[in-house]
C-alpha positions as CSV (number, residue, x, y, z in Angstrom):
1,X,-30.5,1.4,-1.1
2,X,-27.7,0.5,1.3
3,X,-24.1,1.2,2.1
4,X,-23.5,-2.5,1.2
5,X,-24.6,-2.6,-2.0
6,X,-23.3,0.8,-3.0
7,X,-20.3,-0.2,-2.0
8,X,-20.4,-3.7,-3.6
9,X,-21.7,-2.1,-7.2
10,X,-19.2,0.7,-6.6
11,X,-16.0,-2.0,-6.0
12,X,-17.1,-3.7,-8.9
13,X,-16.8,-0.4,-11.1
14,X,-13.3,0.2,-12.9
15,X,-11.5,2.6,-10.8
16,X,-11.7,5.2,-13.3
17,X,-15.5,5.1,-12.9
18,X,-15.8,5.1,-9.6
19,X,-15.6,8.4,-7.8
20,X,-18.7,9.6,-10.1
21,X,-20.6,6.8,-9.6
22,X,-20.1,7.3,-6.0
23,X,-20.9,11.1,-5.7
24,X,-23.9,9.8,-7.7
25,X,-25.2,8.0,-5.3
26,X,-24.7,10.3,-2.4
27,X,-26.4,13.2,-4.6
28,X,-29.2,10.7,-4.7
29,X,-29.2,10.0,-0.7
30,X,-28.9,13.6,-0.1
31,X,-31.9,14.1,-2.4
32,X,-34.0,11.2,-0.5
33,X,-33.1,12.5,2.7
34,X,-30.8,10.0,4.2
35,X,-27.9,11.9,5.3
36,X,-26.1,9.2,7.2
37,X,-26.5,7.3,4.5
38,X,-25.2,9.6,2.5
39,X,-22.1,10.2,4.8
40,X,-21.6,6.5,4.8
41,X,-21.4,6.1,0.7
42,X,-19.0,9.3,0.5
43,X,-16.7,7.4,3.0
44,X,-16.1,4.9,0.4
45,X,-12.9,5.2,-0.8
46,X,-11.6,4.6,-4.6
47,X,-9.4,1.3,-4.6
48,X,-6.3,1.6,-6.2
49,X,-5.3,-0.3,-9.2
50,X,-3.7,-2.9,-7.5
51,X,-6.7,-3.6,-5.0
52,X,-9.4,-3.4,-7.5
53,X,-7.4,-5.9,-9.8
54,X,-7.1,-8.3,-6.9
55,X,-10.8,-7.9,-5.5
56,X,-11.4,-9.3,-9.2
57,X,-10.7,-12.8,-8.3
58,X,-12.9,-12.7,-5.4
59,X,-16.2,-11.3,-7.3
60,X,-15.5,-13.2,-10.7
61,X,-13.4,-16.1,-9.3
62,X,-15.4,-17.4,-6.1
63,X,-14.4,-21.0,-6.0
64,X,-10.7,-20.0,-6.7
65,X,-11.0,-17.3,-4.1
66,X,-12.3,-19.8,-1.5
67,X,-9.2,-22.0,-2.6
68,X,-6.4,-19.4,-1.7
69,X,-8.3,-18.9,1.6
70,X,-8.3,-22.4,2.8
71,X,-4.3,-21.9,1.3
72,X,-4.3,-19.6,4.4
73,X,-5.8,-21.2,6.9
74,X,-4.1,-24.2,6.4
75,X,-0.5,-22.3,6.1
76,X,-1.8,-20.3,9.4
77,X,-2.5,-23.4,11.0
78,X,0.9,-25.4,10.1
79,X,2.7,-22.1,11.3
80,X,1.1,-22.0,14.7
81,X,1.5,-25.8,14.6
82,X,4.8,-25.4,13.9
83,X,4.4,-28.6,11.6
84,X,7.9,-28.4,9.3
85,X,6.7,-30.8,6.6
86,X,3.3,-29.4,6.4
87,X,5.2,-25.5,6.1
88,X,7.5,-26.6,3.2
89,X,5.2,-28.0,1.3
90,X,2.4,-25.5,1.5
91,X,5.2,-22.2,1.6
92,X,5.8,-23.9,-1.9
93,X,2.5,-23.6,-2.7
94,X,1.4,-20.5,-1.6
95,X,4.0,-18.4,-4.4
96,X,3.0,-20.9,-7.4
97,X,-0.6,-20.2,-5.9
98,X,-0.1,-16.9,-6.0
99,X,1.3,-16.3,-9.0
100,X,-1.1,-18.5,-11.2
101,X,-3.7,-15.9,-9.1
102,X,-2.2,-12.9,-9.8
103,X,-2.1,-13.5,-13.7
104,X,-5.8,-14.7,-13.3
105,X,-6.5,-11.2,-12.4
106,X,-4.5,-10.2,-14.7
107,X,-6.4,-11.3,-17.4
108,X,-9.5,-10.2,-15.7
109,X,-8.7,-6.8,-16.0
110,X,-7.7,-6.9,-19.8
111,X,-11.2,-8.0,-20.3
112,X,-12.5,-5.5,-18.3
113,X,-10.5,-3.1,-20.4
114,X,-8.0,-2.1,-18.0
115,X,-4.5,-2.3,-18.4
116,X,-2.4,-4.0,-15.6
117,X,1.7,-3.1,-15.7
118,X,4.4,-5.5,-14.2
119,X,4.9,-3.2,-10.8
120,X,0.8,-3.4,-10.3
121,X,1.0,-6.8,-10.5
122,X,3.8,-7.2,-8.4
123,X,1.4,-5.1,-5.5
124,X,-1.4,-8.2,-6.3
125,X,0.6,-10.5,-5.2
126,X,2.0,-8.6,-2.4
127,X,-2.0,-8.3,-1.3
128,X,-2.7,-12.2,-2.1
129,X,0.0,-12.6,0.2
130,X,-1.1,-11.0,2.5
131,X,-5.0,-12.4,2.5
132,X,-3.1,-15.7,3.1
133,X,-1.3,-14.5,6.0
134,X,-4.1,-12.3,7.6
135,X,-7.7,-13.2,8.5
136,X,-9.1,-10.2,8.7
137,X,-7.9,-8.6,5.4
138,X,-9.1,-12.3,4.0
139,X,-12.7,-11.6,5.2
140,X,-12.8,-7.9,3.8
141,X,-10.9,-9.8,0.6
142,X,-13.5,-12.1,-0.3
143,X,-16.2,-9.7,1.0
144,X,-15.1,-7.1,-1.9
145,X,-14.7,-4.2,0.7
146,X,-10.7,-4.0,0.3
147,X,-10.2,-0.5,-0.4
148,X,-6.9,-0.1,0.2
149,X,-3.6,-2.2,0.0
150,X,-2.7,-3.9,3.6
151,X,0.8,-3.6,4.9
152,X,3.2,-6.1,3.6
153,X,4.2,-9.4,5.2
154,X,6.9,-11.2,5.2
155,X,6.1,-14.9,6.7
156,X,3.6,-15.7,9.2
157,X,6.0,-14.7,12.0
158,X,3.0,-13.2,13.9
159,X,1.0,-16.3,14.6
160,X,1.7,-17.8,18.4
161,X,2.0,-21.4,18.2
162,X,-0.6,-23.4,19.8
163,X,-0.1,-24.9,23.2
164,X,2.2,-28.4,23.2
165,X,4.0,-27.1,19.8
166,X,6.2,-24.9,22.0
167,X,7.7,-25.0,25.5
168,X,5.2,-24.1,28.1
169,X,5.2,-20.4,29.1
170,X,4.7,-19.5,32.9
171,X,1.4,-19.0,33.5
172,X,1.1,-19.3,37.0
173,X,2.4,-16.2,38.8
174,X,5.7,-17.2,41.4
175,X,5.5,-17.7,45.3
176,X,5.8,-14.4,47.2
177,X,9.4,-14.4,48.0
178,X,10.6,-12.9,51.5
179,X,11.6,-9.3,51.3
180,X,15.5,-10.8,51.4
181,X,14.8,-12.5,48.3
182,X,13.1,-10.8,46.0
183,X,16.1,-8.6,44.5
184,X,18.4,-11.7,44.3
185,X,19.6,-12.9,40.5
186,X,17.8,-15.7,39.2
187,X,18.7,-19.1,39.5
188,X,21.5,-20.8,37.2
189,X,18.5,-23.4,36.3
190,X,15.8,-20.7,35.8
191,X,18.9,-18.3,33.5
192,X,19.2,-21.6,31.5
193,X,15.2,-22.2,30.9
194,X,15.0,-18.4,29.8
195,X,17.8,-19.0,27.2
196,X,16.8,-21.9,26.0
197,X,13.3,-20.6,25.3
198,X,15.2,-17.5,23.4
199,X,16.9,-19.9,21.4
200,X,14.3,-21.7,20.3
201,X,12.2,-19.1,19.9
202,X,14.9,-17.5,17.3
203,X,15.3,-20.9,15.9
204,X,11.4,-21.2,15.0
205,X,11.4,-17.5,13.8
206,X,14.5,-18.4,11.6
207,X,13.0,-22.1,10.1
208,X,9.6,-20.1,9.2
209,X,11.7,-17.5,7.0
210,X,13.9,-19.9,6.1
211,X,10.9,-21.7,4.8
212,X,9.0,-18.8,3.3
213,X,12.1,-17.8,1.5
214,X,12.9,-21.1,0.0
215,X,9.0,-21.2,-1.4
216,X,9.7,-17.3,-2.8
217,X,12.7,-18.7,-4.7
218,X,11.1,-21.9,-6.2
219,X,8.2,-19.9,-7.2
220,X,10.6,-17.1,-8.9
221,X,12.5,-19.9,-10.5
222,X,9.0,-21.1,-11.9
223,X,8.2,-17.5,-13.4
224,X,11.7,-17.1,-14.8
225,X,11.5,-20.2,-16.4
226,X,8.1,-19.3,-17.9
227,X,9.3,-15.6,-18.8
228,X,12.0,-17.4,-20.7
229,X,9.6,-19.8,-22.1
230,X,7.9,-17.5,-23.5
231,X,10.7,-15.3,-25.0
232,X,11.6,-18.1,-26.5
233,X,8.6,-18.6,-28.2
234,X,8.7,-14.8,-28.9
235,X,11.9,-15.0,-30.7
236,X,11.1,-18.2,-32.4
237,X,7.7,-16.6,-33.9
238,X,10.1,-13.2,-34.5
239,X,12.6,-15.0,-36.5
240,X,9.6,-17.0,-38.6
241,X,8.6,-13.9,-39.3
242,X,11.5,-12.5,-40.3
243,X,11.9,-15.5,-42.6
244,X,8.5,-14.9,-44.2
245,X,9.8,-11.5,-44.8
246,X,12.7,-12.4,-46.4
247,X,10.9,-14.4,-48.4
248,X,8.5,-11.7,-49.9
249,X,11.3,-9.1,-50.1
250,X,13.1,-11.8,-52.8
251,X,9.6,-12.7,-54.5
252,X,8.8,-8.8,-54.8
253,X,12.6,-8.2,-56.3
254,X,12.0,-11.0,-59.0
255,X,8.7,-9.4,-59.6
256,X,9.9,-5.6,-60.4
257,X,13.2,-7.3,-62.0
258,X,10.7,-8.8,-64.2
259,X,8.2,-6.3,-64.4
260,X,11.8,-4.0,-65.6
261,X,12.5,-6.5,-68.3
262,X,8.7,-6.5,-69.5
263,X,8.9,-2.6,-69.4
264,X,12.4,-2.4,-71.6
265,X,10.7,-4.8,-74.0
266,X,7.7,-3.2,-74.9
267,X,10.0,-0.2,-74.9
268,X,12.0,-1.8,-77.9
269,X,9.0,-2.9,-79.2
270,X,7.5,0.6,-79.6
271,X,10.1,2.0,-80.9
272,X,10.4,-0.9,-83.5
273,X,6.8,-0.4,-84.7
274,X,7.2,3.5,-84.3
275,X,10.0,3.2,-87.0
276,X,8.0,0.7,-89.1
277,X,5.0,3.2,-88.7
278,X,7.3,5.7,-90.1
279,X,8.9,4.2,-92.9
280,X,5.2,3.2,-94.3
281,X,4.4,6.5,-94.0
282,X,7.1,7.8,-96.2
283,X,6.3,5.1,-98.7
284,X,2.8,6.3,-98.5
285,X,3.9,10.0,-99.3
286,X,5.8,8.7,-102.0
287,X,3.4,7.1,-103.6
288,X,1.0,9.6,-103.3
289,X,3.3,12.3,-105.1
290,X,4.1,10.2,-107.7
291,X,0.7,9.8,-109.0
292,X,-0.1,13.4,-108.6
């Protein structure tokens, strides 16, 4: 028994299950002697809903897992390339990516008996986003040892662009100035360079959110259009059943008007032979007295 595969049974448990498991297995490190060990399995930390419902996809869903990582790399890459075509069609991607993933996991849970609500699933997707955006939580990601929900992102703002798909920086420290010089303002040509560098850095840092922002609308478009698909369908199978309903609420009315007019027959029809009953049994009395 290690920490790894503790932990990788214990991140496999539903959350609801894990704490005893865990305290389980410490009890039993304890008991063998292994107290770092022990220390090291109690460390382990109960993923919330969100984080266990998205570590799904990467223990049950391997090759789609390894799909939304090479997502990020290649949306990390076009980022620090700074490559405009590649960014807006990936950024695209990424949310109808993310969204087919998130309801993936979704249903993984369900069959795992655990119920997933709108805001959790809103937080997977927040953490898919950000495996795409960040290496490391990717590696901890597909590794199952995501315990807890990174920080959000917003864009891959973060990454510095390679060298060539930016203006050179100065690398190479300046020429000692003489004493006389070194407190003097820049030069008008060096003032210019710095503010063109700002404004292109802005500009960059304004395309990339431009471009992420774009891909979050197109992919909510996408889900609104499917939400409303599916009411759609919802009210269509509503109002067929509302129709079938209809239709046995006027079958069962014909039926007891029916079953009334059956009931006031044989009604009349007993009273009929109740009278005839009677009337043969006065003739009967009659007849009876007669020959006594």
């Amino acid at each position: 028994m290690d920490v790894e595969s503790v932990a990788a049974e214990l991140f496999g448990l539903l959350p609801s299950e894990f704490t005893a498991a865990r305290d389980e297995y410490v009890a039993r490190a304890r008991k063998a002697g292994d107290r770092e060990l022990a220390a090291q399995i109690a460390a382990l930390r109960k993923p919330t809903l969100a984080v266990w419902t998205a570590g799904l996809l990467a223990r049950r869903r391997p090759k789609e897992a390894e799909g939304l990582l090479v997502l990020g790399e290649a949306l990390r890459t076009a980022h620090r390339t700074l490559d405009a075509a590649q960014l807006r069609r990936l950024s695209h991607d990424q949310h109808v990516v993310i969204g087919r993933l998130a309801r993936t996991a979704r249903a993984l849970a369900a069959e795992a008996g655990q119920t997933v609500s709108e805001p959790v699933l809103h937080e997977v997707e927040q953490i898919l986003q950000a495996v795409l955006a960040d290496a490391d939580v990717a590696a901890q990601w597909k590794a199952g040892r995501l315990a807890k929900a990174p920080d959000a992102v917003r864009g891959f703002t973060g990454l510095e662009p390679l060298p060539g798909a930016a203006p050179p920086r100065r690398t190479q420290p300046r020429p000692a100035e003489p004493e006389t010089e070194r407190h003097q303002a820049p030069a008008p040509g060096a003032r210019a360079g710095q503010a063109r560098r700002k404004r292109l850095e802005a500009a960059r840092t304004e395309a990339a959110e431009a471009l992420a922002e774009a891909g979050r609308l197109e992919a909510g478009q996408a889900t609104a259009k499917e939400l409303a698909d599916r009411a759609a369908t919802a009210v269509a199978a509503a109002e067929k059943d509302v129709t079938a309903a209809a239709q046995r609420l006027e079958t069962a009315r014909a039926a007891s008007t029916d079953a009334n007019a059956r009931y006031r027959e044989a009604g009349r029809a007993a009273a009929k032979a109740r009278t005839r009953a009677e009337t043969a049994a006065r003739k009967l009395e009659k007849l009876t007295g007669a020959e006594g």
